[in-house]
C-alpha positions as CSV (number, residue, x, y, z in Angstrom):
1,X,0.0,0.0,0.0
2,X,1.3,3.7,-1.1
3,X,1.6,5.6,2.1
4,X,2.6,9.4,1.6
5,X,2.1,10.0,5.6
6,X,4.0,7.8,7.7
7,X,7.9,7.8,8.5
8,X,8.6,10.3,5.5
9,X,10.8,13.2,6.9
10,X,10.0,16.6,4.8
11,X,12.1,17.4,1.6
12,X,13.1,20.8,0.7
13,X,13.9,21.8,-2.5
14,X,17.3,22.0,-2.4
15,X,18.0,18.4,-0.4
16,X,15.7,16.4,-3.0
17,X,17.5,13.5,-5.0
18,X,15.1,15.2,-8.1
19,X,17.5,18.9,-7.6
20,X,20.5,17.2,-9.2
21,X,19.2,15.9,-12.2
22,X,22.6,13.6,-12.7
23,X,21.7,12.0,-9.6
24,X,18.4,11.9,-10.1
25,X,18.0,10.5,-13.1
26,X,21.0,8.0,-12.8
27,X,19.8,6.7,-9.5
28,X,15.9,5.6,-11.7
29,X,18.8,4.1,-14.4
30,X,20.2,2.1,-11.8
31,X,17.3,1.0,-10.1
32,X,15.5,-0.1,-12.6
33,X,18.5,-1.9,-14.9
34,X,16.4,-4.9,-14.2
35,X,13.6,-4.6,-15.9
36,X,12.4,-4.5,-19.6
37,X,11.3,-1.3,-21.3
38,X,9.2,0.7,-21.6
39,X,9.4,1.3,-17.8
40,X,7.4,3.7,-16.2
41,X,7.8,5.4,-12.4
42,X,6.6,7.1,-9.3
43,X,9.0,8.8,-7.1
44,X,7.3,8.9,-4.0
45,X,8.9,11.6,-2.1
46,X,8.1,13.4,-5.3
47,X,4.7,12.6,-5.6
48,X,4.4,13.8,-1.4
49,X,6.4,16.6,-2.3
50,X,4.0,17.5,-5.1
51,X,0.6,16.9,-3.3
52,X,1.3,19.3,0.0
53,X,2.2,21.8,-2.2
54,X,-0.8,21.9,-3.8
55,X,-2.6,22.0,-0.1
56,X,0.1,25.3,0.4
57,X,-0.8,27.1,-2.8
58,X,-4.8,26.0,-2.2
59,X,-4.6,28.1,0.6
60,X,-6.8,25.5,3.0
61,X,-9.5,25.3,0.4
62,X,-10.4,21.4,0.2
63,X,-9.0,19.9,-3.0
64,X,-11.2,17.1,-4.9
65,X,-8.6,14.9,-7.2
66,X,-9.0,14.9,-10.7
67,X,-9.1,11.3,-11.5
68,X,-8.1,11.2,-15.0
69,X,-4.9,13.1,-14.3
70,X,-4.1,10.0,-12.4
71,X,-5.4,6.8,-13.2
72,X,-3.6,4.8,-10.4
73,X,-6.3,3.7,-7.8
74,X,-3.4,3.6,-5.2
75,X,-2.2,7.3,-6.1
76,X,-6.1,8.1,-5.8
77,X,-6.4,6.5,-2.3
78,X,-2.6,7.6,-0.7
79,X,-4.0,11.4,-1.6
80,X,-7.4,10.9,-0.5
81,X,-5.7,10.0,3.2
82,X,-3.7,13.4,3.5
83,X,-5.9,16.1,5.3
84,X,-7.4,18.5,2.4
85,X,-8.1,16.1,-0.2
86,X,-11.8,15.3,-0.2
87,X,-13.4,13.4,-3.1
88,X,-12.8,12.5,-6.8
89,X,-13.6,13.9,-9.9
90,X,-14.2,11.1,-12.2
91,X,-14.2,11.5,-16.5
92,X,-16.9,8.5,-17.3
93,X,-19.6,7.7,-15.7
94,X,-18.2,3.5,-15.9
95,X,-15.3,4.7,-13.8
96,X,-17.4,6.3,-11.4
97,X,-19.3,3.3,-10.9
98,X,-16.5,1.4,-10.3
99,X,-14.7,4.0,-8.1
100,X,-18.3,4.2,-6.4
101,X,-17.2,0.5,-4.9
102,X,-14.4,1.9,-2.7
103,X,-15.2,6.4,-2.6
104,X,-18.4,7.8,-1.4
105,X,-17.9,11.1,-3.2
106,X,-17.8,11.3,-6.5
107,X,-18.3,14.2,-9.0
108,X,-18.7,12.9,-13.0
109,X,-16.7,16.2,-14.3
110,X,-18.1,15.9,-17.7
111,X,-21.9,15.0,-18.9
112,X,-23.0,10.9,-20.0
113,X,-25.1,9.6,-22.2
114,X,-23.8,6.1,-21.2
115,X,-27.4,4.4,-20.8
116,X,-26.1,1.4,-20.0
117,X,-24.1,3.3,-17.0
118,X,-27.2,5.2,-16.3
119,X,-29.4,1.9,-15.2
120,X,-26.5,0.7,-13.4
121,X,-26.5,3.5,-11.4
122,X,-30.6,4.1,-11.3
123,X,-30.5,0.8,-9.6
124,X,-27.9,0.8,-7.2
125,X,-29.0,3.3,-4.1
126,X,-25.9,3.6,-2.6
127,X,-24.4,4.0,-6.1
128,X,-26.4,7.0,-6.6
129,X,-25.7,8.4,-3.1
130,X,-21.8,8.5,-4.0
131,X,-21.9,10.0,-7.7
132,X,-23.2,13.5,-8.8
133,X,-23.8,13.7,-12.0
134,X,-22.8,16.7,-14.3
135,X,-25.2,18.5,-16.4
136,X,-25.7,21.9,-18.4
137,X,-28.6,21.2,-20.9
138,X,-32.4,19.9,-19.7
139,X,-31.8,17.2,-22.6
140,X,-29.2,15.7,-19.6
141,X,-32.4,15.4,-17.5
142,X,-34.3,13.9,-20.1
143,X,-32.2,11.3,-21.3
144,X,-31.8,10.4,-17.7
145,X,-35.9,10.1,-17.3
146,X,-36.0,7.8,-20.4
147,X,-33.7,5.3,-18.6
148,X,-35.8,5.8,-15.6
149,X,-38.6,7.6,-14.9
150,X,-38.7,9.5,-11.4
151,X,-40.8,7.6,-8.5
152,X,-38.9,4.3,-10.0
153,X,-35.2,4.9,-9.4
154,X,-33.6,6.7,-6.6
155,X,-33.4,10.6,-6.7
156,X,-30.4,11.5,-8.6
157,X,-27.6,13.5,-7.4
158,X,-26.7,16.6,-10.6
159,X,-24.7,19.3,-10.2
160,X,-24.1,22.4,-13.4
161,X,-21.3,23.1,-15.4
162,X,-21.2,27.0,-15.8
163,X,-18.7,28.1,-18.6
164,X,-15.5,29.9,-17.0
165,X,-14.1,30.8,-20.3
166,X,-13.3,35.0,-21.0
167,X,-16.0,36.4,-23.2
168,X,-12.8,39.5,-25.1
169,X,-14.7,42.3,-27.4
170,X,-11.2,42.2,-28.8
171,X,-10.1,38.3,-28.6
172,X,-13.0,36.7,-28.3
173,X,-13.3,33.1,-27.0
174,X,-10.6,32.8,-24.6
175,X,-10.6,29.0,-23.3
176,X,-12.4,25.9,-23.5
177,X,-15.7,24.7,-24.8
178,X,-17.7,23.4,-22.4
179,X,-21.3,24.3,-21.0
180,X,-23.8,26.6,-23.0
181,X,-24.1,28.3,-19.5
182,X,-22.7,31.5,-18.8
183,X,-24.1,34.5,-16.9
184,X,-26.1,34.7,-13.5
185,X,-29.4,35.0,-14.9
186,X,-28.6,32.2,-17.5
187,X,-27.2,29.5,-14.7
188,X,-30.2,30.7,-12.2
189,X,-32.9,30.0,-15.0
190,X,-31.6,26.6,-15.3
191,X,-30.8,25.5,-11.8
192,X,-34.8,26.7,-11.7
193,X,-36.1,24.2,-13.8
194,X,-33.6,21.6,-12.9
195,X,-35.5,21.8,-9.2
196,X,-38.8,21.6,-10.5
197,X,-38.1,18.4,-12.1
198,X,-38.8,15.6,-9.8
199,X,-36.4,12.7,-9.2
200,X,-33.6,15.0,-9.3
201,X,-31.3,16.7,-6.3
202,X,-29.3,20.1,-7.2
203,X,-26.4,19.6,-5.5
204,X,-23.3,21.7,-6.7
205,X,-22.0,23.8,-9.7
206,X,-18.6,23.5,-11.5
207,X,-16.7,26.4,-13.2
208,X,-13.2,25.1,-15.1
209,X,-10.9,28.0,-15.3
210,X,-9.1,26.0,-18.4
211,X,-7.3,29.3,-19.7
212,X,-5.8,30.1,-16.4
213,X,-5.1,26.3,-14.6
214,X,-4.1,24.9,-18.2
215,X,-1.8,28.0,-19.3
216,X,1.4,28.2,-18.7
217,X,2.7,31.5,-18.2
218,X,6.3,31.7,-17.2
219,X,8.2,31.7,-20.6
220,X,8.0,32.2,-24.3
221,X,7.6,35.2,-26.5
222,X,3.7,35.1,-25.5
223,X,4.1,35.2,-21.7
224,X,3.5,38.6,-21.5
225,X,0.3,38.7,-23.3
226,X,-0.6,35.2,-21.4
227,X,-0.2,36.9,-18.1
228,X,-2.4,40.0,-19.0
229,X,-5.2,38.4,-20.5
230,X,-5.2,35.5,-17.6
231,X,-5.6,38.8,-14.9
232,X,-8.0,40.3,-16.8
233,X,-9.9,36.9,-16.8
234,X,-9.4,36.0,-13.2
235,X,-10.9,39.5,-12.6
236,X,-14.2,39.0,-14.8
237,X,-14.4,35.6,-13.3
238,X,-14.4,36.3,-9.7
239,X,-17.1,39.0,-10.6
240,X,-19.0,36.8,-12.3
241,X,-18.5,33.4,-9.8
242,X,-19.7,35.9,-7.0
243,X,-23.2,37.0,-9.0
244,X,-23.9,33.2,-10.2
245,X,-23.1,32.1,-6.5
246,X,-25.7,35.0,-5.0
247,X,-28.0,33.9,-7.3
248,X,-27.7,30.3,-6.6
249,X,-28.8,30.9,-3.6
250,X,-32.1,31.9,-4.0
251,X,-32.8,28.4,-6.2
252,X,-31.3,25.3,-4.3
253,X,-29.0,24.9,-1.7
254,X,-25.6,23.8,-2.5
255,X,-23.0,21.5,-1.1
256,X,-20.3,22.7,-3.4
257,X,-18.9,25.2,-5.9
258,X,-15.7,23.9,-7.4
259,X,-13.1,25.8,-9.8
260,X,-9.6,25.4,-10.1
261,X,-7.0,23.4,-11.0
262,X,-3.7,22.5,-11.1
263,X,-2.4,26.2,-12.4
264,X,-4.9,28.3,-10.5
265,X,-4.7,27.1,-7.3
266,X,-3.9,30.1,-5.6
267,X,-6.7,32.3,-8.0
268,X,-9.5,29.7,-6.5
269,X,-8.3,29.4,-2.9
270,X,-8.7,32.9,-3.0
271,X,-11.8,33.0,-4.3
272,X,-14.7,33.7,-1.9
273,X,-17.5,31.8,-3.7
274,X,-15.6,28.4,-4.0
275,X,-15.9,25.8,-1.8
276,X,-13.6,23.3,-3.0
277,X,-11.0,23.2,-5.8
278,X,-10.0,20.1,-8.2
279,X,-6.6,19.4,-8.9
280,X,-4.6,16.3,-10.4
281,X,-1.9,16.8,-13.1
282,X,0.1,18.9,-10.1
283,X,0.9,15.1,-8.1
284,X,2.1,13.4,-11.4
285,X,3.4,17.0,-12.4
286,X,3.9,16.3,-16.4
287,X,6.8,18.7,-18.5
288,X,4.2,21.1,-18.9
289,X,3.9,22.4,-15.5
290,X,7.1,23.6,-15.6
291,X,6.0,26.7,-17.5
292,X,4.1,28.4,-14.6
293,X,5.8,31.2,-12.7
294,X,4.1,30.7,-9.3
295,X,5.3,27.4,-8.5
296,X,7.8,24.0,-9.7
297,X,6.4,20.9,-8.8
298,X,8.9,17.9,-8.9
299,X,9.4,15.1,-11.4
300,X,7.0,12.7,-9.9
301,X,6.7,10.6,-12.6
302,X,8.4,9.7,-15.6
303,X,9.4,6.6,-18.4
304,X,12.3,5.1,-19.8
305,X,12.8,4.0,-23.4
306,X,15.8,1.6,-24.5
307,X,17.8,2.9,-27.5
308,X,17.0,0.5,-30.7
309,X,18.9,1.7,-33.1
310,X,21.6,3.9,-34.7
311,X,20.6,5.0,-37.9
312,X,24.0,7.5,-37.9
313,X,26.4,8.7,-35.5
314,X,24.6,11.5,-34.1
315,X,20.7,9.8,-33.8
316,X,19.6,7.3,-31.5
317,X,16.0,5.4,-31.9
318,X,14.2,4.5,-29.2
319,X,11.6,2.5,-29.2
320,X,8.2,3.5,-28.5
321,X,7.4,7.1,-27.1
322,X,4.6,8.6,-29.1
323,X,2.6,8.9,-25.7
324,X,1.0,11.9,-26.7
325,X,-1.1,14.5,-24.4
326,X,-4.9,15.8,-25.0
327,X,-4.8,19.3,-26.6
328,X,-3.6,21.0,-29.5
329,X,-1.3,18.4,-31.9
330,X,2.0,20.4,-30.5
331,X,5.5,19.4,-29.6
332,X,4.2,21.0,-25.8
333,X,2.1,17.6,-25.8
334,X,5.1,15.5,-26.7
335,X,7.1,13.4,-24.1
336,X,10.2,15.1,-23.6
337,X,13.7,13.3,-23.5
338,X,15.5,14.5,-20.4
339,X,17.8,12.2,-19.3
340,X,20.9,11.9,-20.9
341,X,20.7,15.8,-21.1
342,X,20.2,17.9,-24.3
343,X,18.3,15.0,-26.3
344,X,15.5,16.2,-28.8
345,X,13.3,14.6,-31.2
346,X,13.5,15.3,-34.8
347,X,10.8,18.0,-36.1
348,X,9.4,15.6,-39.2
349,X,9.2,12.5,-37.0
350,X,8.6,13.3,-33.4
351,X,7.4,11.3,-30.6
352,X,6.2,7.8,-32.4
353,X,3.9,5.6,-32.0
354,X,6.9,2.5,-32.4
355,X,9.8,4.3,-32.8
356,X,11.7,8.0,-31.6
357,X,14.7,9.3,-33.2
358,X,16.7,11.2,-30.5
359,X,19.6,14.0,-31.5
360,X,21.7,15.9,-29.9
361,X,25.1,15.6,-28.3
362,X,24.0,13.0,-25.8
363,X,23.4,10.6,-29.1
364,X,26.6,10.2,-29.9
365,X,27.6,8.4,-26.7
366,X,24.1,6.7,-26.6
367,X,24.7,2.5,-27.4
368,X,22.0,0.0,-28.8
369,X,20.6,-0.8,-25.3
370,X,20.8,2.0,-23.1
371,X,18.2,3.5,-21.3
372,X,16.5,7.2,-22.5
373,X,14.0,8.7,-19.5
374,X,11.3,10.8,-20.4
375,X,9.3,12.9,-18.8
376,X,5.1,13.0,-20.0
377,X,3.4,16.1,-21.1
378,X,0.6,16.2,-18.9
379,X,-0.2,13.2,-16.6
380,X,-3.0,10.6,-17.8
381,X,-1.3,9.8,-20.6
382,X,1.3,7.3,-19.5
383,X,-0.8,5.1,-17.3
384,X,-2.9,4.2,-20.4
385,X,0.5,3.0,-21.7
386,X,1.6,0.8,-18.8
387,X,-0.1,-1.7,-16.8
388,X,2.1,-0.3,-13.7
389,X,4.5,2.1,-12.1
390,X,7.3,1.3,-10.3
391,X,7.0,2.9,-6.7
392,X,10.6,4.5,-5.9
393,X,11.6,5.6,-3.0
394,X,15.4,7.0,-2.4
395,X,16.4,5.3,-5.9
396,X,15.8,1.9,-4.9
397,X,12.5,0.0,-6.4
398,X,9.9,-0.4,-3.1
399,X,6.7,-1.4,-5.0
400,X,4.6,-2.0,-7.6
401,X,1.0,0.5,-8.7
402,X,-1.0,-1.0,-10.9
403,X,-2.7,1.4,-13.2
404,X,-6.5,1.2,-14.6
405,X,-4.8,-0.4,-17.7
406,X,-3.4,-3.1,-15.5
407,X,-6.7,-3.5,-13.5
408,X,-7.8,-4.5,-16.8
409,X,-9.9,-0.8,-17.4
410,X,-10.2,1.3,-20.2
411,X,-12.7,3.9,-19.3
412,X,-11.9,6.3,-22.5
């Protein structure tokens, strides 16, 4: 069993194995010379490391886990035991049933249509006492009421997604798609008619601040412009959380109103009308949270590759690698080659799906048979790869964490 509490001494910064990156990175080389690639890891006074810091920067709001961030039921539950973590936010409404086995709070962060999910979970009472169910549109309710009609299943737990994107004059849409909900009056209207539905219990509302938790804004010619139109958005949106949460309040009453994540920690600890934040990426802590200003989470996890191939004296091949990230198709969503220092991947290949070309000065030394550690863009990505991780601890192998892959789940 993972433990992140007990007989851990704190790790600063500066006295972590993961500050020298030679003897980091040599130290998961030598520990894991036994076994066969691809080889993936968890350092665990990384992954400790990574999780109070996100209690720190949440500022003593409670943080619900972002499952698919993780996808490691023993991450899940080792977080779940440190004081501040409270609940799960699952991506399917399958993993949520099968989470519901073990967790009794569970949020579905995006809406189903999984019928077959729904009449699981319309006839399983304590099933529908853990999950709350995410909705923005009345068809949500409808479909739900075609699998089961109300006075024949048990009442229904649903919470609303409220879009936390930036409306710009100038810019325009600045974030992610989600909910056709936006404004007070607009949220209020349909939290109205979702209480006058029977066989349905408002709950909570979720607002995703994607272009400020999912943006990095430390470097790059665009950081400037990043960091302006982030505060101009984390203005507007603590205006317009604190209207849609007044108004909320004259409709249902609430057990939560979560925003956040990994990026914006501090923004929605901050934030008066929140009661709970969602984080996940931040424990894994992928290449691409390195590119915020206002903190540096440590390399918690990462993969090695075993070099293939020398196709000339300056390019090695690894084999495997393409494990790319969700978003844009960008070489930010790439795993990056860190270890042997200054290795790249070629700009008409790339990460691939059987085979990565590496250059740099570091090729030339590599040999057919030595070991290339990446590190993964975001943090999902690898466990649907794997079938474990390797638990390190002090560069010596301690465990084994299976991953949903390994439990034999593949929930999307």
């Amino acid at each position: 069993m993972l433990d992140l509490t007990a007989g851990q001494r704190p790790t600063s910064d500066s006295d972590a194995l993961w500050s020298s990156p030679q003897r980091h990175w040599s130290s998961l080389t030598e520990a894991t010379a036994h076994l066969p690639a691809p080889v993936a890891v968890i350092d665990r006074e990384a992954l400790r490391h990574n999780a109070m810091d996100l209690l720190v920067r949440a500022g003593g709001i409670p943080i619900r886990v972002a499952t698919k961030s993780v996808r490691v039921r023993a991450v899940l539950d080792a977080v779940l035991e440190l004081p501040g973590y409270r609940g799960l936010l699952a991506f399917t409404l399958a993993e949520a049933l099968w989470l519901a086995e073990q967790h009794d709070d569970i949020v579905l962060g995006y809406p189903t249509v999984d019928r077959e999910g729904l009449r699981r979970l319309l006839a399983d009472e304590q099933a529908a006492s853990r999950i709350t169910l995410m909705i923005d549109d009345t068809a949500h309710l409808d479909l739900i009421d075609s699998v089961a009609a109300p006075g024949t299943r048990p009442e229904v737990r649903v919470a609303i997604d409220v879009d936390a994107s930036l409306r710009s004059t100038s810019l325009g849409h600045i974030g992610v798609r989600r909910s056709p909900l936006y404004s007070a009056s607009d949220v209020a209207a349909f939290g109205r008619e979702v209480v006058r539905r029977p066989g349905f219990r408002l709950v909570g509302l979720q607002m995703y601040e994607a272009q400020i938790a999912g943006q990095g804004d430390a470097a790059g010619p665009d950081a400037p412009v990043i960091r302006m139109v982030q505060a101009r958005s984390r203005d507007e949106l603590r205006r317009r959380r604190a209207e849609i949460a007044d108004a909320m309040a004259q409709v249902a009453p609430l057990e939560f109103l979560n925003g956040g994540g990994t990026g914006s920690l501090e923004f929605t600890g901050s934030d008066q009308s929140l009661t709970e934040a969602t984080a996940g990426s931040g424990l894994l802590a992928g290449h691409l949270f390195d590119g915020y200003r206002s903190f540096r989470p440590a390399p918690a996890a990462a993969f090695a590759l075993d070099v293939v191939r020398k196709p000339t004296h300056d390019i090695a091949t690894v084999l495997g690698g393409g494990w790319i990230a969700s978003g844009p198709a960008l070489a930010s969503r790439q795993p990056l080659p860190v270890w042997p220092a200054g290795l790249r991947t070629l700009g008409r290949e790339a990460a691939g799906e059987v085979q990565t070309p590496l250059r740099g000065p570091a090729a030339r030394q590599l040999r057919v048979g030595d070991r290339v550690w990446f590190r993964h863009a975001k943090s999902g990505e690898p466990a649907e790869r794997v079938d474990r991780y390797h638990l390190v601890s002090d560069g010596t192998v301690i465990g084994e964490l299976s991953t949903y892959r390994g439990e034999g789940k593949a929930f999307l």
